[in-house]
C-alpha positions in Angstrom: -13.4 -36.0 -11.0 -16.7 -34.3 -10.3 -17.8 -30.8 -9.9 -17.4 -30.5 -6.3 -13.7 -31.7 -6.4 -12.9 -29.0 -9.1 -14.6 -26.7 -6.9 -12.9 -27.4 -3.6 -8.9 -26.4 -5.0 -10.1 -22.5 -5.7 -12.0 -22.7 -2.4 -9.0 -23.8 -0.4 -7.2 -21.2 -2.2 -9.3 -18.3 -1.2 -9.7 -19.4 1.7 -5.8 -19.8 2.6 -5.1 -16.1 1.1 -7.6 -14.9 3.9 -5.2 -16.2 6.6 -2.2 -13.7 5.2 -2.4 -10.0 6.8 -0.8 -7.3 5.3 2.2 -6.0 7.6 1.2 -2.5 9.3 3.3 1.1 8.7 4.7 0.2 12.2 5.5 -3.3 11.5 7.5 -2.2 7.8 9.2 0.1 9.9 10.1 -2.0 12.5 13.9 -2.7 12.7 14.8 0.0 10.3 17.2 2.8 10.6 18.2 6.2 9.0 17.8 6.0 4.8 16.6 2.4 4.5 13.3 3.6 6.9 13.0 7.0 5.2 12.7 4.4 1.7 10.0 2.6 3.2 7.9 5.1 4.2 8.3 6.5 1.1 7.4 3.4 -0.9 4.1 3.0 1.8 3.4 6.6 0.5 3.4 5.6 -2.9 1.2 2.8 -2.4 -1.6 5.0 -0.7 -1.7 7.3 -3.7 -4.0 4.7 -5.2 -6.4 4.6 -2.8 -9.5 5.3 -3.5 -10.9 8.6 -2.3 -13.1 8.6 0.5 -16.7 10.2 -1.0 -16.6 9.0 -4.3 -15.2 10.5 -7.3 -15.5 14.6 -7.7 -14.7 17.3 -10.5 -12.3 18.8 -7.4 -10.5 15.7 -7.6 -9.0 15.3 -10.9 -5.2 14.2 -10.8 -5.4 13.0 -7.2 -2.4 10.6 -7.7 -0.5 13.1 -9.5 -0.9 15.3 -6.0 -0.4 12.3 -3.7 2.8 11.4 -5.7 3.9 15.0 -5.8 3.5 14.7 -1.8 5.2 12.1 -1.0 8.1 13.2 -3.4 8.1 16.9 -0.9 8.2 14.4 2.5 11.1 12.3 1.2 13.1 15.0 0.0 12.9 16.9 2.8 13.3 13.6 5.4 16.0 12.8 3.6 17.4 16.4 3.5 17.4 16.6 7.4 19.4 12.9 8.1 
């Protein structure tokens, strides 16, 4: 086998992930009811905390997961408190 057919099995690969879309909030949410969508939001909370921060990084801040995580824990507790 030469270069170009060792070449062409990563490409495909790539090339096939590009074709998969993330589902939306909406679409996780979709079809959900009561605790099981107040756990997905949730989790989709969670997962933004590491997002990167929109300016670059800044001394003001430090522990921005911490906060995120802290926030999302306040939402769920209370959304869960009110069901």
């Amino acid at each position: 086998m030469n270069l170009k057919t060792y070449l062409l099995i990563p490409i495909l690969a790539v090339s096939l992930t590009a074709c998969f879309k993330a589902q939306t909030f909406d679409e996780r949410l979709a079809g959900k009811i009561g605790e099981e969508r107040e756990q997905e939001a949730y989790y989709a909370c969670i997962e933004r905390t590491d997002n990167p921060i929109p300016g670059g990084h800044s001394s003001e801040y430090t522990d921005h997961n911490g906060r995120m995580r802290k926030l999302c824990d306040s939402m769920h507790k209370t959304n869960i408190s009110k069901e």
